[in-house]
Biopython code that builds the backbone (N, CA, C, O; Angstrom):
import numpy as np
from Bio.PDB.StructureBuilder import StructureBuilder

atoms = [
    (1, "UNK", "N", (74.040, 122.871, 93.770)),
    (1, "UNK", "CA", (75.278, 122.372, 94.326)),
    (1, "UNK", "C", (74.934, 121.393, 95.447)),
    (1, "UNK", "O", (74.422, 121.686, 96.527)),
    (2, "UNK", "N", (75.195, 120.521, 95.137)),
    (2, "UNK", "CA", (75.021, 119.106, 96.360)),
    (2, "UNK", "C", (75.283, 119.866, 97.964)),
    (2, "UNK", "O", (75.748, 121.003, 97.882)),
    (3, "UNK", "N", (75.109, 119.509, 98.937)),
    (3, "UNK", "CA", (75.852, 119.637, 100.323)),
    (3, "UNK", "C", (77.022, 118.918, 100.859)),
    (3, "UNK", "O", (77.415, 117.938, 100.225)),
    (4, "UNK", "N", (77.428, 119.150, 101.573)),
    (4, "UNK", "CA", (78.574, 118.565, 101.958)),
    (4, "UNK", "C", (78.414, 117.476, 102.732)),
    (4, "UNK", "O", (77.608, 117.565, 103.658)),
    (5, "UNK", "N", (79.139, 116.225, 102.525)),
    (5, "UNK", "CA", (78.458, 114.669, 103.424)),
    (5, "UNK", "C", (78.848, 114.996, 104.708)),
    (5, "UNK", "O", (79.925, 115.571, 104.869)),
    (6, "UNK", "N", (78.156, 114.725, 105.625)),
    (6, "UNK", "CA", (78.286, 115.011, 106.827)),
    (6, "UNK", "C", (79.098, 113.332, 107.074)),
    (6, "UNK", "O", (78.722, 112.243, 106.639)),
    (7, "UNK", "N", (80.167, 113.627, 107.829)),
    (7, "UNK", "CA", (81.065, 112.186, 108.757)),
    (7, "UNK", "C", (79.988, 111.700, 109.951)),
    (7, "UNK", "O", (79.123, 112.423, 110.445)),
    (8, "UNK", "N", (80.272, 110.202, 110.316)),
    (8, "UNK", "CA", (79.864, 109.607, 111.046)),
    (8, "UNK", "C", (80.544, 110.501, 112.120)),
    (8, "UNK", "O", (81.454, 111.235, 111.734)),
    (9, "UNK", "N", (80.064, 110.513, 113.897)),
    (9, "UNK", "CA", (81.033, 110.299, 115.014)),
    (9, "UNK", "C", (81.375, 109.133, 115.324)),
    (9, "UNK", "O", (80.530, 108.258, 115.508)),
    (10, "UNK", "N", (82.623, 108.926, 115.432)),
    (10, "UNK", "CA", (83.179, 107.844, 115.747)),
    (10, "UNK", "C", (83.149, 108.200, 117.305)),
    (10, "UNK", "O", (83.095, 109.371, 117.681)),
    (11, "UNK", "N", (83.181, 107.316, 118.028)),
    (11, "UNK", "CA", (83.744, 107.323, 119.265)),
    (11, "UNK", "C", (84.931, 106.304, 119.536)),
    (11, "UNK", "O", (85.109, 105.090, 119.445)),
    (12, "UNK", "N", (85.915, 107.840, 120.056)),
    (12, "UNK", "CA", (87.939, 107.716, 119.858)),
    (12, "UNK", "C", (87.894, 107.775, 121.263)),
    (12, "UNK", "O", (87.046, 108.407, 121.893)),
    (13, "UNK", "N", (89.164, 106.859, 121.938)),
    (13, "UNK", "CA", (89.799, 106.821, 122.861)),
    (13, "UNK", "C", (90.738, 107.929, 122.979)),
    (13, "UNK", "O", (91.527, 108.219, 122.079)),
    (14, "UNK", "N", (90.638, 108.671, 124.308)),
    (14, "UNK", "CA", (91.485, 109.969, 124.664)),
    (14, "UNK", "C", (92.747, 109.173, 125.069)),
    (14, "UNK", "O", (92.900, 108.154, 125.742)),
    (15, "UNK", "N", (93.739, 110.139, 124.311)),
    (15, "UNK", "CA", (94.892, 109.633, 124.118)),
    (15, "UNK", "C", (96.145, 110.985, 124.750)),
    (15, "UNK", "O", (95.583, 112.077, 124.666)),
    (16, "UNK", "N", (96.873, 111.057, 125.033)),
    (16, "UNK", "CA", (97.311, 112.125, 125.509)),
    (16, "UNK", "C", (98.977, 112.920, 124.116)),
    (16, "UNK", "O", (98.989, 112.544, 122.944)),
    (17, "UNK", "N", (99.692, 113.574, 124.470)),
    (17, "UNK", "CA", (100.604, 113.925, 122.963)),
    (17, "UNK", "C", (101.499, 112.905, 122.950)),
    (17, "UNK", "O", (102.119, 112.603, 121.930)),
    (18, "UNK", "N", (101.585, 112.519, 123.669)),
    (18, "UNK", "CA", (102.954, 111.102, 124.141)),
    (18, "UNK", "C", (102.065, 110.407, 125.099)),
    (18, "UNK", "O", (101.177, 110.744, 125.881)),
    (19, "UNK", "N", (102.815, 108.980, 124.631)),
    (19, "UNK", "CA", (101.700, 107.731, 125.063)),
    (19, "UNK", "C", (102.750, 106.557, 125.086)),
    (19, "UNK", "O", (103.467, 106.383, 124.100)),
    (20, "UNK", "N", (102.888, 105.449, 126.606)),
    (20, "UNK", "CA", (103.880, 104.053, 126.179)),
    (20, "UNK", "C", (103.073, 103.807, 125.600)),
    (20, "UNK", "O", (101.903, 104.187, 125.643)),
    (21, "UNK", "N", (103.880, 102.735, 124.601)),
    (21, "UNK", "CA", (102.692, 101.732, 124.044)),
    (21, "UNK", "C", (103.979, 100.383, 123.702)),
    (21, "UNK", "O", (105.208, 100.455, 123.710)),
    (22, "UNK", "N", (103.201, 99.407, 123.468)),
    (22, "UNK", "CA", (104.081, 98.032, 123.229)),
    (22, "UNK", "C", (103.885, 97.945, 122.030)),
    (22, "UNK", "O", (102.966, 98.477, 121.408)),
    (23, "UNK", "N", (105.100, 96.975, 121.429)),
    (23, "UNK", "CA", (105.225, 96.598, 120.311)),
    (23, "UNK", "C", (105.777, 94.605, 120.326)),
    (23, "UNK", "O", (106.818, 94.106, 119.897)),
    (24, "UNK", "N", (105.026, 94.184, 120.746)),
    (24, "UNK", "CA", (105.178, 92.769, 121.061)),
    (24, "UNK", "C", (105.790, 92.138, 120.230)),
    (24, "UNK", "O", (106.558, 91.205, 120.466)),
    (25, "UNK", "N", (105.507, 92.591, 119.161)),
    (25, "UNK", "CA", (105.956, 91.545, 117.756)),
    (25, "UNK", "C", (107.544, 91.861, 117.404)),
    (25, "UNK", "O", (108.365, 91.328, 116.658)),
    (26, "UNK", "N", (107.571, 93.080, 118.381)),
    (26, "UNK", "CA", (109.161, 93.278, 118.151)),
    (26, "UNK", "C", (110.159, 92.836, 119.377)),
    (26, "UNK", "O", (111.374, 92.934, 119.203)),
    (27, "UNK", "N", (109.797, 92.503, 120.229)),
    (27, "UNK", "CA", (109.890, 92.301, 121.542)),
    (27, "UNK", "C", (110.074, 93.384, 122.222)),
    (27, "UNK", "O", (110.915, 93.384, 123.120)),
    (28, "UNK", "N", (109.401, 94.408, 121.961)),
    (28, "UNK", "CA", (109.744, 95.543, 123.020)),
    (28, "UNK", "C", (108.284, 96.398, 123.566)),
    (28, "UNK", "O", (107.432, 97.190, 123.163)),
    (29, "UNK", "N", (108.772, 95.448, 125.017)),
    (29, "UNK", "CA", (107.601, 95.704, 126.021)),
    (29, "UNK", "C", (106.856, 97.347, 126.060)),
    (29, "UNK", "O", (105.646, 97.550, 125.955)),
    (30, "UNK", "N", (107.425, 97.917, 126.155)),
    (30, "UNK", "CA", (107.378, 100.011, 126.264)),
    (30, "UNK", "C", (108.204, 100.607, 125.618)),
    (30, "UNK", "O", (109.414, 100.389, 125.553)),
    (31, "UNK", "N", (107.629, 101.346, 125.138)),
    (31, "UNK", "CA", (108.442, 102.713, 124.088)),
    (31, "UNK", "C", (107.609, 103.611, 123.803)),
    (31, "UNK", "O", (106.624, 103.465, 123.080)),
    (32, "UNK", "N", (108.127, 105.095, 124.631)),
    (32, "UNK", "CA", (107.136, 106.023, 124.246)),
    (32, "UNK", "C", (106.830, 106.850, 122.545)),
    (32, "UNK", "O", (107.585, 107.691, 122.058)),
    (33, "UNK", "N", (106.198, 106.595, 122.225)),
    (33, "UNK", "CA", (104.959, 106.958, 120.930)),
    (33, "UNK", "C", (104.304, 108.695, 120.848)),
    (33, "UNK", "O", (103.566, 109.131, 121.732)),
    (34, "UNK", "N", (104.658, 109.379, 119.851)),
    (34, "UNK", "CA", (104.021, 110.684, 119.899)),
    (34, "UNK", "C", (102.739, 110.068, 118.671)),
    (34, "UNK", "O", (102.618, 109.394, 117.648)),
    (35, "UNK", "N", (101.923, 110.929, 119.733)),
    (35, "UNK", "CA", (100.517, 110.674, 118.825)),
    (35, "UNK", "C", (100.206, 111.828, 118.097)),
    (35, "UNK", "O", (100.126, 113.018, 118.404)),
    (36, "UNK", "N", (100.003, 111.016, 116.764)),
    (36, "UNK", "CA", (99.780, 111.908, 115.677)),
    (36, "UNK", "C", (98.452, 111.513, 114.737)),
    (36, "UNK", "O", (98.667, 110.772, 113.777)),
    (37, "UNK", "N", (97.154, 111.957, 114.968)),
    (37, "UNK", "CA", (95.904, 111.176, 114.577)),
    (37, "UNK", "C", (96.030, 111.490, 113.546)),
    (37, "UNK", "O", (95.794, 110.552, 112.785)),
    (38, "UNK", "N", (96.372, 112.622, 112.914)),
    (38, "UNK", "CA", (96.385, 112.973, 111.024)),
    (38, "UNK", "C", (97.850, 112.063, 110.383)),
    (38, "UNK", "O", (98.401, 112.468, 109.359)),
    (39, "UNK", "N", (98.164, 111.300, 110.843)),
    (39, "UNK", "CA", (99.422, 110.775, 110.412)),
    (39, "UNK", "C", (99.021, 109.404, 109.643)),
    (39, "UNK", "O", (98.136, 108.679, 110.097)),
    (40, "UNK", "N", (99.545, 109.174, 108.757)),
    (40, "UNK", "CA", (99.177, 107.962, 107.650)),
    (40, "UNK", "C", (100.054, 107.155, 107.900)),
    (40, "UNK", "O", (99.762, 105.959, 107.931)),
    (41, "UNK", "N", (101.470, 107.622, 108.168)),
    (41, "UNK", "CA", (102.706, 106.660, 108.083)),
    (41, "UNK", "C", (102.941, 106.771, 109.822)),
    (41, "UNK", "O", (102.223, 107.377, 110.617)),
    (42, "UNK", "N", (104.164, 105.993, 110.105)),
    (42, "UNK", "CA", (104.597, 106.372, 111.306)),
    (42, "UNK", "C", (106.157, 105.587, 111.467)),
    (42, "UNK", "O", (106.422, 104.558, 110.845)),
    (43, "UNK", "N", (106.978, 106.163, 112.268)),
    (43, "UNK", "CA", (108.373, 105.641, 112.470)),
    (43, "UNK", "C", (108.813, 105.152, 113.372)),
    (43, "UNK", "O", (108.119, 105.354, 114.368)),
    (44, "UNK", "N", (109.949, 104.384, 113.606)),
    (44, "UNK", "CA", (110.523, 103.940, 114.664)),
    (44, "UNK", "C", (112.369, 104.616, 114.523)),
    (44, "UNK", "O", (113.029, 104.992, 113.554)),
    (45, "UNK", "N", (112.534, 104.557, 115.329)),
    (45, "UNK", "CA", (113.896, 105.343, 115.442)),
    (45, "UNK", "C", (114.853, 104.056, 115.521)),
    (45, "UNK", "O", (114.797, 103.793, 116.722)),
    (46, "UNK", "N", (115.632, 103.177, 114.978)),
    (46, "UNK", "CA", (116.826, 102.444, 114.544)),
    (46, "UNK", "C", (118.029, 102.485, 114.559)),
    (46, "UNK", "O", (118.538, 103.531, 114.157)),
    (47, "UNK", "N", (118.859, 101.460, 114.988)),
    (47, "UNK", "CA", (120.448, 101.617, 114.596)),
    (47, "UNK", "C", (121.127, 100.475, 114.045)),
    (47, "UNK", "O", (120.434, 99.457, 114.049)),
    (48, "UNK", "N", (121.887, 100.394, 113.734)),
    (48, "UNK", "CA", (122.711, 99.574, 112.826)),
    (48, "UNK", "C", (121.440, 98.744, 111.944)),
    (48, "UNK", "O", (121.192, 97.645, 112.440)),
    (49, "UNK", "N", (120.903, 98.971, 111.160)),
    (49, "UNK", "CA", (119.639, 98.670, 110.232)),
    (49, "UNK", "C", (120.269, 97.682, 109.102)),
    (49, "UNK", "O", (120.492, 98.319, 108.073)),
    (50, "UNK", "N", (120.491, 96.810, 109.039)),
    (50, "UNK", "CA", (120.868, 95.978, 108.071)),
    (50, "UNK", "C", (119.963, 94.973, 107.392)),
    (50, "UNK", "O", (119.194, 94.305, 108.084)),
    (51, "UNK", "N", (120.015, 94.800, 105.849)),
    (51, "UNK", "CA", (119.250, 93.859, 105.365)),
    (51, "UNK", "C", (119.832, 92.672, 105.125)),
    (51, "UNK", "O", (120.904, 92.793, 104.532)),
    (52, "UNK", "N", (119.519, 91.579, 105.368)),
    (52, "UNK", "CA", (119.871, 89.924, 105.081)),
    (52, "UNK", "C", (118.804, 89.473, 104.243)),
    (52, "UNK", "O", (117.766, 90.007, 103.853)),
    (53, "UNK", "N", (119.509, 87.957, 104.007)),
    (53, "UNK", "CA", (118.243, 86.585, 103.811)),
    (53, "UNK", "C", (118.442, 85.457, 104.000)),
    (53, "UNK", "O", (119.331, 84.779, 103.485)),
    (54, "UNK", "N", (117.291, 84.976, 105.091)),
    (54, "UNK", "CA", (117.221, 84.475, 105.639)),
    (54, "UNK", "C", (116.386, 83.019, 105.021)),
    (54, "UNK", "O", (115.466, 83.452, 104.326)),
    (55, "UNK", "N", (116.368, 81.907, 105.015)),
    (55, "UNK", "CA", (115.905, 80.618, 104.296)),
    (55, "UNK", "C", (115.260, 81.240, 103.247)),
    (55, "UNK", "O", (114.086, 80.871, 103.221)),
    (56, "UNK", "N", (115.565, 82.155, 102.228)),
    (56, "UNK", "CA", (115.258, 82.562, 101.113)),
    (56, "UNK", "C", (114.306, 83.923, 101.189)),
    (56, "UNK", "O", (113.943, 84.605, 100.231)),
    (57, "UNK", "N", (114.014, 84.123, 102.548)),
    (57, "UNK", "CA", (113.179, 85.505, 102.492)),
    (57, "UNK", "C", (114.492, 86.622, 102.844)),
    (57, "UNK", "O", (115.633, 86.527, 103.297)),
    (58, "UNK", "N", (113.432, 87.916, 102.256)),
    (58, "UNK", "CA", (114.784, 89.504, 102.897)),
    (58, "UNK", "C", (114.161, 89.322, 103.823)),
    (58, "UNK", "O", (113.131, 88.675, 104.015)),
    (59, "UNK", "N", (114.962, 90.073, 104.623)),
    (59, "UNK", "CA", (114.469, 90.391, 106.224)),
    (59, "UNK", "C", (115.242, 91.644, 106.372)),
    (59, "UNK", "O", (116.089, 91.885, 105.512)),
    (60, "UNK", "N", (115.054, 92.519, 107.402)),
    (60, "UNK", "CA", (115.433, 93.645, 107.858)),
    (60, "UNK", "C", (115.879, 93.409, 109.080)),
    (60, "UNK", "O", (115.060, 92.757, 109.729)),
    (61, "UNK", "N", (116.951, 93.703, 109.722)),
    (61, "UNK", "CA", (117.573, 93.268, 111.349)),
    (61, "UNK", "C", (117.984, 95.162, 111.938)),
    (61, "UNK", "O", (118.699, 95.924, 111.288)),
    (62, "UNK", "N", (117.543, 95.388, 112.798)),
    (62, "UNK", "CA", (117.749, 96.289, 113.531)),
    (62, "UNK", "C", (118.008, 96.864, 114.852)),
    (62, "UNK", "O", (117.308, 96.165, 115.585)),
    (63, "UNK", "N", (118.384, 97.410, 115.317)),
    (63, "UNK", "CA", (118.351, 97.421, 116.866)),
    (63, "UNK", "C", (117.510, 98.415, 117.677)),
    (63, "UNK", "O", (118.016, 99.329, 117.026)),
    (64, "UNK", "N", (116.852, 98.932, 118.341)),
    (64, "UNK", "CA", (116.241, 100.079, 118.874)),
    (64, "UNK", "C", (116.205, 99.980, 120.534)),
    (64, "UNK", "O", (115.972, 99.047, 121.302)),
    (65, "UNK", "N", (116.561, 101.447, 120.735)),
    (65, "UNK", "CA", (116.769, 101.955, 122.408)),
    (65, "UNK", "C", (115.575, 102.140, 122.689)),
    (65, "UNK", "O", (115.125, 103.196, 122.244)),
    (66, "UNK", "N", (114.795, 101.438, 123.333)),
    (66, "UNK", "CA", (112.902, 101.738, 123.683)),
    (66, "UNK", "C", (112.793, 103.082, 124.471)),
    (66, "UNK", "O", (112.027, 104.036, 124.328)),
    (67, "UNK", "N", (114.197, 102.754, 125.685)),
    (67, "UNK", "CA", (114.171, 104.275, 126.470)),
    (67, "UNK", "C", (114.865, 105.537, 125.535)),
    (67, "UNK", "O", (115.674, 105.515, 124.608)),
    (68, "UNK", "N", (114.142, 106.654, 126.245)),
    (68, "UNK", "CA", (114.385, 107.767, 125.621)),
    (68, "UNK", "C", (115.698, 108.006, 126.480)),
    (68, "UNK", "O", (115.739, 107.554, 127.624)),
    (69, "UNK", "N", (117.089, 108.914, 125.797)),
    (69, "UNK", "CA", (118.158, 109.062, 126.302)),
    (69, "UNK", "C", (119.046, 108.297, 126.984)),
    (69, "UNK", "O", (119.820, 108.566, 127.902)),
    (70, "UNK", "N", (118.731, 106.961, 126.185)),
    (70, "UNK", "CA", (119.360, 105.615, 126.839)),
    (70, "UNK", "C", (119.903, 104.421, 125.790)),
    (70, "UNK", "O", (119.493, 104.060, 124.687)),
    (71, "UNK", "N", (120.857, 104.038, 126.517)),
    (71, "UNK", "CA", (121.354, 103.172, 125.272)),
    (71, "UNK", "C", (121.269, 101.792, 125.824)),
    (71, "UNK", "O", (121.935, 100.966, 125.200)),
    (72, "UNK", "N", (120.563, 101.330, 126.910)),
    (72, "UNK", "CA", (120.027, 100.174, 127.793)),
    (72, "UNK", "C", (118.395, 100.166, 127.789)),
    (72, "UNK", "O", (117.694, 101.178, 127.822)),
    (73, "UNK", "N", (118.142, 99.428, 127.764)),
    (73, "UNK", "CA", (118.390, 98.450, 126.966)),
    (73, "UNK", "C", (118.671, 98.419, 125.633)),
    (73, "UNK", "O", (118.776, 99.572, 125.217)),
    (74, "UNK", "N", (118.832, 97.635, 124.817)),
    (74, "UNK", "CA", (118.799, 97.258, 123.315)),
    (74, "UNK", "C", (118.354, 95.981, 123.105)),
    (74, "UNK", "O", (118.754, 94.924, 123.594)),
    (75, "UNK", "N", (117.425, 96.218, 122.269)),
    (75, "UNK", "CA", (116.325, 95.089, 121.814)),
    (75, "UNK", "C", (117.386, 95.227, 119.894)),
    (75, "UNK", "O", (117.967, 96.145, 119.315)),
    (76, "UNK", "N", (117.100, 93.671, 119.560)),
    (76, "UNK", "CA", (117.339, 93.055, 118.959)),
    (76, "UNK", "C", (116.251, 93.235, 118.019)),
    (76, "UNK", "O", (115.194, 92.967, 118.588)),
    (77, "UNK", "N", (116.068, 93.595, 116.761)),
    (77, "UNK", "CA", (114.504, 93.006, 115.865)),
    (77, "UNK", "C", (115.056, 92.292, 114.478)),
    (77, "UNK", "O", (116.209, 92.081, 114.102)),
    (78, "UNK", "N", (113.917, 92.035, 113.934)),
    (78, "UNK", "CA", (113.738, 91.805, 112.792)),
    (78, "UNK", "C", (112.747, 91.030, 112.185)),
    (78, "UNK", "O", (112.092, 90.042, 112.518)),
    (79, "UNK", "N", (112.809, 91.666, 111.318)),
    (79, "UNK", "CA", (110.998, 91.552, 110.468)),
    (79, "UNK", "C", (111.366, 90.749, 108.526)),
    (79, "UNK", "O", (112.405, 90.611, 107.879)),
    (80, "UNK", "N", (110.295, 90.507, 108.317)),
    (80, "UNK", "CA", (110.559, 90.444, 107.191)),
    (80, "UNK", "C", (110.311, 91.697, 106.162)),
    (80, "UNK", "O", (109.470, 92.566, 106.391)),
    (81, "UNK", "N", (111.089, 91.681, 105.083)),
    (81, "UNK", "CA", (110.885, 93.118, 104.473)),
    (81, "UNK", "C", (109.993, 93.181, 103.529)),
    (81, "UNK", "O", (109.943, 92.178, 102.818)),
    (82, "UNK", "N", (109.115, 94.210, 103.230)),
    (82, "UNK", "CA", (107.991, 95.026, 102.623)),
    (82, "UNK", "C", (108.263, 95.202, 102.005)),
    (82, "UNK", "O", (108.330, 94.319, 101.150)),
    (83, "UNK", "N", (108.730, 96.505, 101.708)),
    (83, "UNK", "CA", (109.050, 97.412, 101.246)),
    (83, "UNK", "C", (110.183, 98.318, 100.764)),
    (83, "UNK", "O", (109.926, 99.398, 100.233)),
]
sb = StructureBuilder()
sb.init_structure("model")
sb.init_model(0)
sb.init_chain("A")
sb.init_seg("    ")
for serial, (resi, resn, name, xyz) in enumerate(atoms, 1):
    if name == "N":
        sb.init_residue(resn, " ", resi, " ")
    sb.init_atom(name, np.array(xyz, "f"), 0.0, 1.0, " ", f" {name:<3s}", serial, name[0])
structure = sb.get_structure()
């Protein structure tokens, strides 16, 4: 029976269970992030989520509260759609 492959160590940045982090491309400077290292996917929390098209691409338009228990600010997004 073969052995089992032993993994490289990586050396990971200590991260704490909740973390700000930016999302520039969305324009939103801080929004706290639960860290989840076994996680493949990950979410953003949204409101009024609507799809358009825009000079012939979909796009996705959304709004998101960066603060927790707050409805101030509201950032504006939108991306083009994936998926």
């Amino acid at each position: 029976m073969p052995s089992p492959r032993k993994r490289k160590s990586v050396a990971r940045p200590a991260v704490g269970w909740r973390e700000w982090v930016g999302l520039p491309g969305l324009g939103i400077d801080g929004i706290k992030a639960k860290i989840d290292t076994g996680a493949r996917t990950s979410a953003l929390h949204a409101v009024r989520v609507r799809a358009d098209r825009i000079d012939g691409i979909d796009v996705v338009r959304f709004d998101v509260h960066p603060l927790q228990r707050s409805t101030r600010p509201l950032v504006n997004c939108q991306l083009a759609l994936v998926d």
